[in-house]
N, C-alpha and C positions, 0 to 999 in steps of 0.2 A: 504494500500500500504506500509507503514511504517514496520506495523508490518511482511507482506513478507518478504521485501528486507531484514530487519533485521534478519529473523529465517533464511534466504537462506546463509547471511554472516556466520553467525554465526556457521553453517552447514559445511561452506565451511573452516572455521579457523578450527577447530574443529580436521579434516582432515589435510589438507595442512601443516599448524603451529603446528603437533604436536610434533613436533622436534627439528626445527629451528622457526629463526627470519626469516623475509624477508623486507630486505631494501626497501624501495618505491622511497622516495626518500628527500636528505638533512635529515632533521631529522626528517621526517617519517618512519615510520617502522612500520609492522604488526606483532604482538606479543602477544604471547597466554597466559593470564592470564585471572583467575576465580576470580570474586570477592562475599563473602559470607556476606557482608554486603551491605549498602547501598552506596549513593556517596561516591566516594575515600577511598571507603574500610572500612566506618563511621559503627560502632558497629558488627565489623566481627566476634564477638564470637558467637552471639547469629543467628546462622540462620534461626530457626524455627521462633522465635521472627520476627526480620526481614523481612521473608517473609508474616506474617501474616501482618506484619505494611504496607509495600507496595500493599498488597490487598488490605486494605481496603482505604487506598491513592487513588486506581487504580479505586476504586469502586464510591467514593465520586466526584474525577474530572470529573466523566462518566457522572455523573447524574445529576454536573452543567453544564456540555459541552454541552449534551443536548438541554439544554437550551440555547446556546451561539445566539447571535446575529449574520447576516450574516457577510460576510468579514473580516477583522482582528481578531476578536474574534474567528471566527468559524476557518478558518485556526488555531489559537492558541492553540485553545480544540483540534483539531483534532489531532496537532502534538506529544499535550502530551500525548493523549491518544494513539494515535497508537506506541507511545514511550514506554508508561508505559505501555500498554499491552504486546507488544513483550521484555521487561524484565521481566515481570510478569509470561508470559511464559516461557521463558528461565529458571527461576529460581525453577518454579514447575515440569518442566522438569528433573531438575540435582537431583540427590542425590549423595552427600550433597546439599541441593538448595542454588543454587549459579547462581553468571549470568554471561557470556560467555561476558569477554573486548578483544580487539585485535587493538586499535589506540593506537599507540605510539606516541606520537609530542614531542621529547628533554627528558624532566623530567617532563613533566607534567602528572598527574596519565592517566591509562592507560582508555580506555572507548570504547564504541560499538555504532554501529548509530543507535538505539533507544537512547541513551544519544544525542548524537546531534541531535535528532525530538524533545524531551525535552525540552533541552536549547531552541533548534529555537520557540518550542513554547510557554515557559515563554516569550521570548524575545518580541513576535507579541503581545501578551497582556498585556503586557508593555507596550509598545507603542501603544497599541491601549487606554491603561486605562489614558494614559501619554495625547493622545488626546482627551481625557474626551468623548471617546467613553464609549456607556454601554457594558459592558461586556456580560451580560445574561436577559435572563426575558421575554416575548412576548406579 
């Protein structure tokens, strides 16, 4: 599901924002920026690099996700994974591969909601590892 909504936005920026900004609202705004590195634009030279480094990222959370324990765990894996696939995609998609931001919030780097399935799901297994949940294993 992550990984849809996300290639559908991202489809839809792509289009719409290739021009303009679009205010949303206070200090959101939707705005079309490509990033060829990883988070906040971290090692933007290198994007073959890069992309190669978040495949095998993409590949390694798969295969403990897997694995994940039901409830907070399994929500966690799944969000990063459908997170990290629909950038993974995004990024093998472009040439130059690069991956498709469009949240604006103030001055914070710009990001796409597979970054926010991401964060949400470092966050849950956190909190779930913070409850001395187990994370993975059966």
């Amino acid at each position: 599901m992550v990984t849809a909504l996300d290639a559908l936005t991202k489809i839809w920026v792509r289009h719409a924002l290739a021009h303009h900004a679009l205010h949303v609202w206070s200090v959101l705004w939707f705005r079309l920026e490509y990033n060829t590195g990883i988070s906040f634009s971290f090692d933007s030279s290198l994007p073959l690099v890069t992309t190669i480094f978040t495949v095998a990222v993409a590949v390694v959370v798969l295969a403990v996700g897997l694995r994940a324990h039901r409830g907070t765990p399994t929500i966690g894996f799944g969000l990063l994974i459908g997170g990290g696939l629909a950038n993974v995609i995004d990024r093998l998609a472009a040439s130059p591969h690069r991956v498709t931001d469009f949240i604006a919030v103030s001055s914070f780097p710009v990001f796409n909601l597979a970054d926010v399935a991401i964060t949400l799901g470092f966050v849950a297994l956190m909190v779930a590892a913070l409850r001395g949940d187990r994370l993975v294993g059966r």
